[in-house]
C-alpha positions in Angstrom: 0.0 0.0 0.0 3.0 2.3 0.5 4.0 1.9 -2.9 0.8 3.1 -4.5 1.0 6.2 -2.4 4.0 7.2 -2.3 6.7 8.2 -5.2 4.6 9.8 -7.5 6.9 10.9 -10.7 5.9 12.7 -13.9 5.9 9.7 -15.7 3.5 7.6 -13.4 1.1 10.5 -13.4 0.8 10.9 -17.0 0.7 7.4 -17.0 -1.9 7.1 -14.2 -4.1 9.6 -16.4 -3.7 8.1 -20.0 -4.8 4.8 -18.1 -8.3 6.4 -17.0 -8.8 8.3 -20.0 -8.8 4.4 -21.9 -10.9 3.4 -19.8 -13.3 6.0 -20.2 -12.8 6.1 -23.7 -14.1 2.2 -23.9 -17.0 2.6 -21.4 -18.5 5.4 -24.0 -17.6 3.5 -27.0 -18.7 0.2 -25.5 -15.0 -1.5 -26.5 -13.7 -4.2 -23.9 -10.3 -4.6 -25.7 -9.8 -0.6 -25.1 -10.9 -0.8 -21.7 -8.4 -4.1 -21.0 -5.5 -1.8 -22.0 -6.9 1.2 -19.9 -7.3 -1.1 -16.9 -3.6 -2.7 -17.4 -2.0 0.6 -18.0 -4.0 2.3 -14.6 -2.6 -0.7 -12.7 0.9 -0.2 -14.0 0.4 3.4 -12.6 -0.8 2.8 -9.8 1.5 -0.2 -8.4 4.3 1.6 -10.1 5.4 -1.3 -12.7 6.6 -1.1 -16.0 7.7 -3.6 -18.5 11.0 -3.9 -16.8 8.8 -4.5 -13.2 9.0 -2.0 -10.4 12.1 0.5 -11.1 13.6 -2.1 -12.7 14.7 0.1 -15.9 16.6 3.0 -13.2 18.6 -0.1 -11.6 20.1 -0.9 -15.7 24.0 0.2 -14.9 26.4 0.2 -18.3 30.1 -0.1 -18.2 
């Protein structure tokens, strides 16, 4: 529960809001696949994940 209240960053916001808009967008156009994405993106936001899982992409050190 900490997680999902704390650390918000520019990206997880805008991410957050593009998630909810999808959602939106597929409850007035009646499209489930729309509102799948919507839902998977608002989750991502929300439990701050990403495709490389949770800050995984910051960790990435080159040499």
């Amino acid at each position: 529960m900490k997680r999902m209240l704390k650390g918000w960053y520019f990206m997880r916001i805008i991410r957050l809001l593009i998630g909810l808009y999808f959602c939106w967008e597929a409850v007035t156009a009646r499209e489930w696949p729309l509102g799948l994405a919507g839902l998977l993106i608002t989750w991502m936001a929300l439990s701050d994940t990403g495709c490389c899982g949770a800050k995984g992409c910051r960790n990435i050190k080159t040499t």
